[in-house]
GUBANU-180206 format. One line per field, with one value per residue (C-alpha): residue in three letters; x, y, z. Coordinates in nm, 3 decimals. Last residue first. Layout:
// GUBANU-180206
res = Ala_...
u = X_...
v = Y_...
w = Z_...
END
This chain:
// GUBANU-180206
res = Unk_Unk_Unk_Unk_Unk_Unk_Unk_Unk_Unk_Unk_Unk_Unk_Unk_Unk_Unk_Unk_Unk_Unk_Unk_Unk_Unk_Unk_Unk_Unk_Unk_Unk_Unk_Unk_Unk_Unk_Unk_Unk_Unk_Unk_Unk_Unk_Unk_Unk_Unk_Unk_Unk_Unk_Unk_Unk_Unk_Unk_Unk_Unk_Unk_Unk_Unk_Unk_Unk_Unk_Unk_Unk_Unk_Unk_Unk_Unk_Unk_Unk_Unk_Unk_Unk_Unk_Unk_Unk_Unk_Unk_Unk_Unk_Unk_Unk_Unk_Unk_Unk_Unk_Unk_Unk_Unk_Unk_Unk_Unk_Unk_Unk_Unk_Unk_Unk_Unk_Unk_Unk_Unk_Unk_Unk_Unk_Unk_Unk_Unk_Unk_Unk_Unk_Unk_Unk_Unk_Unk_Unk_Unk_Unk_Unk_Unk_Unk_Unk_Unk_Unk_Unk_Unk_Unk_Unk_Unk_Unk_Unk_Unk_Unk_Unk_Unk_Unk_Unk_Unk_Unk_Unk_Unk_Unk_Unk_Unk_Unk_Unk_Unk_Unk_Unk_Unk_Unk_Unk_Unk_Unk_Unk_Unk_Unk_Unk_Unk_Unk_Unk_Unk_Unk_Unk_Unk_Unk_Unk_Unk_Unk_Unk_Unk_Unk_Unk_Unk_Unk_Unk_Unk_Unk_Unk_Unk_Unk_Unk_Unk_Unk_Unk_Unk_Unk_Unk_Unk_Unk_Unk_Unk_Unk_Unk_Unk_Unk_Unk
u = 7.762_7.796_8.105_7.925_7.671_7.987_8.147_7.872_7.795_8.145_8.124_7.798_7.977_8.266_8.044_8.345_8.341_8.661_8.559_8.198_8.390_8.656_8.346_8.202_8.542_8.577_8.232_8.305_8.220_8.424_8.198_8.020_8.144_7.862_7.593_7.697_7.720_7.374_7.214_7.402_7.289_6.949_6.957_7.081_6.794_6.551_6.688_6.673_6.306_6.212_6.354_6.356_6.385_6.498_6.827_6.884_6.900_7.119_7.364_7.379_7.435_7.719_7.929_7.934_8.359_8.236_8.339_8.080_7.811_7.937_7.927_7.517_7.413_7.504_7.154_7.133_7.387_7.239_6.935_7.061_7.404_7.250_7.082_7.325_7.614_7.354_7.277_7.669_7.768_7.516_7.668_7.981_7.890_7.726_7.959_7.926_7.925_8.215_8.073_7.880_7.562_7.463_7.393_6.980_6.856_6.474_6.530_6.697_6.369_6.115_6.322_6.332_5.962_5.898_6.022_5.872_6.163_6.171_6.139_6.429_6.584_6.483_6.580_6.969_6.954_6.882_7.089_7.371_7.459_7.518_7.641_7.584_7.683_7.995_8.146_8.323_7.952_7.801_8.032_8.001_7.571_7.615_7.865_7.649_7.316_7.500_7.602_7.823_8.088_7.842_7.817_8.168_8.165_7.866_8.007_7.848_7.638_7.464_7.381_7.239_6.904_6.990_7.153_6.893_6.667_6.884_6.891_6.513_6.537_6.770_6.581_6.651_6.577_6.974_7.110_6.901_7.042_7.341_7.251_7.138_7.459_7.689_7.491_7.542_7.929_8.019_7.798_8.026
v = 16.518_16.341_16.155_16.001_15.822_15.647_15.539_15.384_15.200_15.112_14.907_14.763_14.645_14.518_14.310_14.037_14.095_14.254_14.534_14.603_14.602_14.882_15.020_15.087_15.236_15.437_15.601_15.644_15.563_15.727_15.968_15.646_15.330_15.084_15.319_15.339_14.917_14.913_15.143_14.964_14.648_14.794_14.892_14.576_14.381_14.611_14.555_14.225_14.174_13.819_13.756_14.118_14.167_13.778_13.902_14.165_14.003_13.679_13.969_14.122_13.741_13.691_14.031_14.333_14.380_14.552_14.281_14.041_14.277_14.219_13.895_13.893_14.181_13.874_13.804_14.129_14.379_14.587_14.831_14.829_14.954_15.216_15.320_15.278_15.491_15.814_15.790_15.771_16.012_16.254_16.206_16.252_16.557_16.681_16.603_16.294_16.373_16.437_16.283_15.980_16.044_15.863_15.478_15.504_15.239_15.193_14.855_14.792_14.934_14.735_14.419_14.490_14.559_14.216_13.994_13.670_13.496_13.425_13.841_13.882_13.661_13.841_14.153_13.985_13.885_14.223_14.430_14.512_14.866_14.858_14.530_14.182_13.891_13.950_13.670_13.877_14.073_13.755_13.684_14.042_14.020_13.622_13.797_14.130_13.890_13.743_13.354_13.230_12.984_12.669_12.908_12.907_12.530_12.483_12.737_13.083_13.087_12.736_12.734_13.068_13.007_12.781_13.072_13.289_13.021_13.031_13.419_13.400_13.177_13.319_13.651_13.972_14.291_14.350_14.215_14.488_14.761_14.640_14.624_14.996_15.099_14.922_15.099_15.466_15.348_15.245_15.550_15.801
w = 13.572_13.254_13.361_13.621_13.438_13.206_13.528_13.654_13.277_13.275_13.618_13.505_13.246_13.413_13.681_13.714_14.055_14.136_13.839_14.062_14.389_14.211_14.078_14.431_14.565_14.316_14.381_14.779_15.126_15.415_15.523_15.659_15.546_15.714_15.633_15.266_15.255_15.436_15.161_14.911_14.998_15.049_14.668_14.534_14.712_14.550_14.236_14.322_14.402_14.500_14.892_14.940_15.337_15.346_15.141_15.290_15.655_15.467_15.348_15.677_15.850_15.587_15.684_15.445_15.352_14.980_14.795_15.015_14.907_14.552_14.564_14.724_14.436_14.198_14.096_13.925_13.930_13.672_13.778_14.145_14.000_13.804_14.079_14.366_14.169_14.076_14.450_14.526_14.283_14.478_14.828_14.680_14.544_14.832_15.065_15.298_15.666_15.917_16.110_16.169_16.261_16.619_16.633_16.695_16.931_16.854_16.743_17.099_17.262_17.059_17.070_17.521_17.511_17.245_17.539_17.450_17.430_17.062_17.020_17.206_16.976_16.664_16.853_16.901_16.555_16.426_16.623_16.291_16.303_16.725_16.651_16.676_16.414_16.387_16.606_16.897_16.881_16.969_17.224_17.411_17.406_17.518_17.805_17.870_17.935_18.236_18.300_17.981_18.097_17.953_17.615_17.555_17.598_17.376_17.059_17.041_16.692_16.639_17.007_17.040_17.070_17.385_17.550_17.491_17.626_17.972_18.001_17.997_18.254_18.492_18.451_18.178_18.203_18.360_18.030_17.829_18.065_17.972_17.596_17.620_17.790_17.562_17.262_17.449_17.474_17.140_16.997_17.218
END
């Protein structure tokens, strides 16, 4: 149902747009969607469907496409696709998970350090996410470690997990702050 409710809103995106518009999104796009793939482009819903066949447009990830919208002057159709809500997932976290999770991204955020960006790439988050983070908190890496997790937990769903964290952290080369998560969770 999300799938469909996000194609909707970036159809009726498409059909906002004129030639012209169309034209410098194309042109914006030249370092993403290669030249001959954008010469066969003519509709809004084709750029939308190539940019999402290259990862860098989703309905969790619309942050190029509003940046782009903003380029063009068309801050109504940014302010409408940033106001796209993906529904919940369900089912949802349990408690406990939920809380192993919190207990997880703290101690984590306290000792990953400057390499928050590895482990985001451990944990399957895609380069243009990562760069997103990382201009959000260009000098606070705690903070950056935090919204990686935040992004990595909405990403997974009911399906993120503790084990799957440390197994990131061990891949890494982060074995201490893999001990140290596993240590915090024994006391609970």
């Amino acid at each position: 149902m999300g799938s469909l409710h996000f194609n909707a809103l970036l159809l009726d995106i498409s059909n906002h747009l004129s030639a012209e518009q169309l034209a410098c999104l194309k042109y914006l796009c030249g370092d993403k969607v290669g030249k001959r793939e954008l010469e066969k482009i003519d509709s809004g819903c084709k750029l939308f469907q190539s940019l999402t066949e290259k990862g860098v447009l989703s309905q969790d990830d619309t942050e190029l496409l509003s940046k782009l919208l903003k380029e063009i002057k068309r801050q109504d159709l940014s302010e409408k696709l940033s106001s796209f809500q993906s529904p919940p997932e369900t089912p949802q976290l349990c408690e406990t998970e939920r809380a192993k999770l919190d207990i997880a991204t703290e101690v984590i955020a306290e000792n990953v350090g400057r390499s928050w960006r590895k482990l985001g790439r451990k944990l399957c988050l895609n380069e243009s996410k990562l760069e997103s983070i990382s201009m959000k908190y260009p000098t606070d890496l705690e903070e950056t470690a935090r919204e990686l997790l935040k992004e990595w937990r909405k990403s997974r769903g009911s399906k993120a997990h503790t084990g799957e964290l440390i197994e990131a952290l061990r891949a890494c080369q982060q074995n201490l702050t893999a001990d140290k998560v596993e240590d915090r969770l024994a006391c609970i």
